[in-house]
N, C-alpha and C positions, 0 to 999 in steps of 0.2 A: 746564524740566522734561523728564526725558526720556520718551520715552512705549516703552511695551514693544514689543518685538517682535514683527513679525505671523509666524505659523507657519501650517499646513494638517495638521491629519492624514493619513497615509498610510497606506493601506488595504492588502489584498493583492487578488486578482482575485476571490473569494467577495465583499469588501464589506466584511471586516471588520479591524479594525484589528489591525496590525501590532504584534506585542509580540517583543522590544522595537521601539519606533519607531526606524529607522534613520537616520541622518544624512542632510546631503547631498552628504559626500565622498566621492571615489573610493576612497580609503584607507581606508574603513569596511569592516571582512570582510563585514557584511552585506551591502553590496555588490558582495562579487565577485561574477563569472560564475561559474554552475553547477558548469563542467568546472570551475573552480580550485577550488570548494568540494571537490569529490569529489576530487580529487587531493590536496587537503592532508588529508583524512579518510582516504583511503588513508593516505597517507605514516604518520599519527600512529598507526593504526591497527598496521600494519607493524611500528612501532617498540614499540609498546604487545608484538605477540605475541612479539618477538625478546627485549624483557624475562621476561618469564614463557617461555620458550624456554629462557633462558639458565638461568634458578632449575631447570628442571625437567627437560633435556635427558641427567641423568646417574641419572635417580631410576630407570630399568630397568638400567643398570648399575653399582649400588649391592656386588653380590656382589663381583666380578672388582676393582673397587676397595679392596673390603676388605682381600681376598685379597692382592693387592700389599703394602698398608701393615700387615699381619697383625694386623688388627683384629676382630673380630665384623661381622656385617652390621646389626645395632641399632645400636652407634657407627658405622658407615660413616652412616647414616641422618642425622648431628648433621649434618654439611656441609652439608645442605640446610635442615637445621631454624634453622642458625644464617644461611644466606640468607636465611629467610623471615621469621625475628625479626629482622633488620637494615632487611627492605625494608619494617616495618610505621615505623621511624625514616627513611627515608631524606625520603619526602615532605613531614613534620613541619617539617625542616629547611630544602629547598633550595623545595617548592611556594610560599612567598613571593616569592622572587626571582622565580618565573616569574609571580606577580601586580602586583609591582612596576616588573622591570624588565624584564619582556617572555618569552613560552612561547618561541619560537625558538632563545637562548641557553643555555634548560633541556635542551631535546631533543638538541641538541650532546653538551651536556655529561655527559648521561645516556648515549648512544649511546657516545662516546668511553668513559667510564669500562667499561660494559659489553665494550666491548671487550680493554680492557686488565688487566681483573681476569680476564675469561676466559681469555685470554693466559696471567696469571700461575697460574690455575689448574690448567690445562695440563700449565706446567715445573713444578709444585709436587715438592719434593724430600720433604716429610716431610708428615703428615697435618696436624702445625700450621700448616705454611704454608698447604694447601690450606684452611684452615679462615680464616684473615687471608684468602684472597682471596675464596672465597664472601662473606665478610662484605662486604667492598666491591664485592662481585658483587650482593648485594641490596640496599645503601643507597641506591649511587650513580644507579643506571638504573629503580628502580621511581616513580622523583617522575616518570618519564615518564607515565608509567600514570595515575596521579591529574591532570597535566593537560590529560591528552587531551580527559576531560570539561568540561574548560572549554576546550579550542578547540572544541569540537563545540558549546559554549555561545555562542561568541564568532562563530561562523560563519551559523548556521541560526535561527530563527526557535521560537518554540516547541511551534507545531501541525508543526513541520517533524524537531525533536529528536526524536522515538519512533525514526524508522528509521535517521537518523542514528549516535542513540546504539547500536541495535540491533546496527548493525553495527558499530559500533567496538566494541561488549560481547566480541561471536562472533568476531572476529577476537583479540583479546585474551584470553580465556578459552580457546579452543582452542590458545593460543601452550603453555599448560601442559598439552596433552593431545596431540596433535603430536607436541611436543619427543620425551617418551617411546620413542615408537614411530619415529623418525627414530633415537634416539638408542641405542637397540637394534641395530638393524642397522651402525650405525656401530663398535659397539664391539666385536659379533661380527668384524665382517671387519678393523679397526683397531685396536682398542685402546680402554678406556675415556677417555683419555688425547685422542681424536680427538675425541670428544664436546665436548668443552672448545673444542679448536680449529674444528671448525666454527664454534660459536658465537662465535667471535674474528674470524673471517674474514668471516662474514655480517655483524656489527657494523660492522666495519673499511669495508665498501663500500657500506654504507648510510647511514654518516656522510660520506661524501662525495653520493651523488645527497641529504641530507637539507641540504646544504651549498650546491646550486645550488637545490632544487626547492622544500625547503620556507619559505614565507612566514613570517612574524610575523602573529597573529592577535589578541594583545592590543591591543584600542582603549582608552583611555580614555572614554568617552560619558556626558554628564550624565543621570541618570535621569529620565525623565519620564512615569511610568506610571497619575499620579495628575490628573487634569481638574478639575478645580474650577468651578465653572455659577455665576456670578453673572448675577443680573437687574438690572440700571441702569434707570429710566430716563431717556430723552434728553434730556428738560429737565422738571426740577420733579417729575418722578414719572412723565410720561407721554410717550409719542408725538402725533404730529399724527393718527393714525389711534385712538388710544388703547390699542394693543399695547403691551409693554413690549420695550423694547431686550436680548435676551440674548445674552451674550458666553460664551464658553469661556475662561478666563483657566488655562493650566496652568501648574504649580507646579514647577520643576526640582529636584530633590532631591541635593545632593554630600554624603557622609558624616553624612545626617541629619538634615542643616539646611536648612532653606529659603534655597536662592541669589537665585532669578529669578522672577519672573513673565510668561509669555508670553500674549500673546491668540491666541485658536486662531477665522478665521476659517471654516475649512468642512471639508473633508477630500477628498483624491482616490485614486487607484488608485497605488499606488510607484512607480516608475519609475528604477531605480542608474542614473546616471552610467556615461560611455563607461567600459570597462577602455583600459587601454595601457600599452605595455612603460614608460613611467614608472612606471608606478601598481607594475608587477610589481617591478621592481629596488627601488622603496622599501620594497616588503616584505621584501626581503632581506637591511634593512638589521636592527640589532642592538638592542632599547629597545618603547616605548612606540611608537607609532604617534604619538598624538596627548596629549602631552605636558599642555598645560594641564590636564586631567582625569586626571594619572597620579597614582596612591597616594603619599604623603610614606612616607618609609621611617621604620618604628618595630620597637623592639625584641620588642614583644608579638606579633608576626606571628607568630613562630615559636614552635612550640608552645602556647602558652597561649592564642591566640586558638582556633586550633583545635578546643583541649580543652575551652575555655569553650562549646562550642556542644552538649556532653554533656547539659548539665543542662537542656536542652528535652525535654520526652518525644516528640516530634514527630521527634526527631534519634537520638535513643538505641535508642528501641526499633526503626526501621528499618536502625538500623546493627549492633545484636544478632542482628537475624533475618539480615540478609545476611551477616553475620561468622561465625553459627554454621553457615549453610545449606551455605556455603561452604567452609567448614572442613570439614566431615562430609563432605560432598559432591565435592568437588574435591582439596583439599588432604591429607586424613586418607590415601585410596586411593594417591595419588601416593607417599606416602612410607613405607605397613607393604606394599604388594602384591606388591610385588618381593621383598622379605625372608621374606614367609610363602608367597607361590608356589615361592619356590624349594624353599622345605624343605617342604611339602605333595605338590608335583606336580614338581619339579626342573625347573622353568622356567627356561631362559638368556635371556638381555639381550632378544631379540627378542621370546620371546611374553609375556615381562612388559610389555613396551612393548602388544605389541599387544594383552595383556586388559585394562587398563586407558585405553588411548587411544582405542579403536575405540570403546567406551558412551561414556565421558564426549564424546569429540567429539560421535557423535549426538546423542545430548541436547543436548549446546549448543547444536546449530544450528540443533534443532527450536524449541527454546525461544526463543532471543535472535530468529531473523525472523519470529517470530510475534508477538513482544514489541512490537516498533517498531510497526508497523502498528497495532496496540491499543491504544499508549496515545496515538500520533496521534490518532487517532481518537478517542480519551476525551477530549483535550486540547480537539480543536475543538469537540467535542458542549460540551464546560465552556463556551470560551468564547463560546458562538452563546448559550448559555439566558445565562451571566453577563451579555451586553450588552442582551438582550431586556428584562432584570428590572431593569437598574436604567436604559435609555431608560424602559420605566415608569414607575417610579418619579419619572424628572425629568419627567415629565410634568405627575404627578399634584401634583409638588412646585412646577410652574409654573403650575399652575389654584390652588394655594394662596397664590400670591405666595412664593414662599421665595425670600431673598435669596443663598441660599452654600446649597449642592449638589457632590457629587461625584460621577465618574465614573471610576471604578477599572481601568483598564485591565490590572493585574495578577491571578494564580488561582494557588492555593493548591498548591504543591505535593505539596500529599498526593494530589492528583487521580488519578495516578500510582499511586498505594499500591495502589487496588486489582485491578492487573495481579499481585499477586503472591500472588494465591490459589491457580492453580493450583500455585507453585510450593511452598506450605506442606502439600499434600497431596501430591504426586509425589515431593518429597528425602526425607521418612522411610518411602512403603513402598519406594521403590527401594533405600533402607539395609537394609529388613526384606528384602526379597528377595535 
């Protein structure tokens, strides 16, 4: 008979356990060293604003573009509108490969096409070419963006994600507010034409340092966020002292199922394994990390899993409010400001850039590092009362004899949700204003 294996929970230096529970490999991101976490959070970051850079880098010289192709400045306006409708597909499609067969291969691949759609954007001869390549100008490189958030998943801890994410939000969200105002003065002194090509050239040499620097971040790891308390006892019902024998038996969870049962006997403070330039060069390599635990490739990945996750109102209605918030708020300004400034007040490339980049940046930057900090913060407050209440609980549940007990190591992501009060009060009067 074989008998389970003995595990420890691993705590963080507060006391309190670690979600998720990290391995005890070196090749576990959650184990890297600090500086690598923050240097791949950089990197991803970087790459996240160069996308929404690229989408948004030409939206203040939308006139001068028209003009060339002897268009109206409403249609000059479609080139971005058809980026922005390409990059809502692009993730839908390629974000599985980067759950299957590793984020690393994705960011390449995203950074590369970015590049080379910009390129073609550039030499575009007629406004329908320019319109084919904005299109693979938004499909290709915005799946970067969507899995930034799961490296930043794959990387940090959960009371650790708020400023994490914070700053990959503000880094990326001002990629689209930047751009603008960069892309303004570019076109006054260049041509709208240079706008493109910066964007080619920043692309071009970012996918080479993304080509030495950044690691692989997808692990495979069996979930184990659920404890299960059985009371035994040691012989016939009882102890020699007449206490009852109780064990932590956790339950490993793959794809739903119950695989394993581990006996959990005590718990200590974490402690990652040495890093070394082995540990670094295997992350450079191209795949799964840790293979045993990688997703089987299915056809439903794509798209329909996705969309299947609508019909939660838990899903829906936070994905409504940040889609509309966003839209009005970010998106909308980006693409009529330039058009109705110029014929209003005869704004050229630069001060469209700069009345639009100069708010929406501040705001972002106020918001997003304010954001991390608070919902850290909410996160650990969750989980300090979650473990108080139900150690009670097994308490009370072992002064009753209770045979099966559980201890929930996971918290509700809506915890989260209510960080975004201030922002459902500031994006409509800033719109009224």
């Amino acid at each position: 008979m074989l008998l389970a294996p003995i595990i420890t929970i691993k705590l963080d230096k507060a006391g309190l356990p670690l979600i998720p529970q990290p391995t005890d490999s070196p090749y576990d991101p959650l184990n890297y060293p600090k500086w690598l976490k923050c240097i791949t959070l950089l990197l991803v970051s970087v790459v996240a604003f160069l996308v929404l850079g690229n989408l948004a880098i030409i939206n203040s010289a939308v006139v001068p573009l028209s003009n060339e192709f002897h268009i109206s400045p409403h249609a000059g306006t479609y080139q971005s509108a058809v980026a922005l409708g390409a990059s809502s597909l692009g993730p839908l499609i390629l974000t599985p490969f980067a759950d299957i067969y590793g984020r690393r291969g994705v960011y390449l691949f995203a950074i590369f096409t970015g590049f080379a759609s910009a390129l073609g954007s550039a030499y575009a001869k007629s406004y329908g070419t320019l319109i084919l390549a904005r299109t693979f100008n938004g499909f290709g490189p915005t799946a970067a963006v969507v899995i930034g958030s799961g490296t930043v998943v794959d990387l940090f801890y959960v009371n650790q994600r708020g400023k994490a994410m914070g700053f990959f939000q503000v880094v990326l969200t001002n990629g689209a507010h930047l751009a603008p105002m960069i892309g303004g003065y570019v076109a006054r002194s260049k041509g709208w034409r240079w706008c493109f090509l910066l964007g080619a050239i920043l692309n071009g040499a970012f996918f080479m340092v993304c080509l030495f620097l950044l690691p692989e971040t997808l692990f495979g790891r069996p979930s184990h966020d659920t404890i299960h308390v059985s009371s035994e006892p040691e012989e016939k019902g009882h102890s020699k002292n007449g206490d009852k024998n109780c064990d932590l038996v956790e339950t490993l969870h793959q794809g739903g199922r119950t695989s394993n049962k581990r006996t959990v006997t005590g718990s200590k403070i974490h402690i990652p394994p040495p890093f070394t330039q082995q540990v670094y060069l295997h992350g450079l390599r191209f795949g799964n990390t840790q293979a045993p635990y990688a997703k089987a490739f299915k056809p439903s990945y794509f798209i329909l899993r996705p969309l299947s996750m609508l019909r939660y109102p838990s899903v829906i209605f936070p994905v409504l409010y940040n889609g509309i918030a966003f839209s009005l708020g970010s998106i909308g300004p980006a693409l009529i400001v330039a058009t109705i400034f110029s014929e209003l007040y005869a704004f050229g490339p630069v001060q469209n850039g700069l009345s639009t980049g100069i708010s929406l940046t501040g705001g972002a930057l106020l918001g997003e590092l304010f954001s991390g900090p608070v919902t850290d913060a909410m996160m650990q407050r969750a989980r300090r009362i979650s473990l108080q209440k139900q150690m009670q609980a097994l308490e009370k549940g072992n002064d009753q004899q209770s045979e099966n007990q559980e201890l929930d190591l996971t918290l509700p992501a809506e915890v989260r949700l209510h960080a975004i009060w201030t922002g459902a009060v500031a994006v409509p009067a800033g719109l009224l204003m």
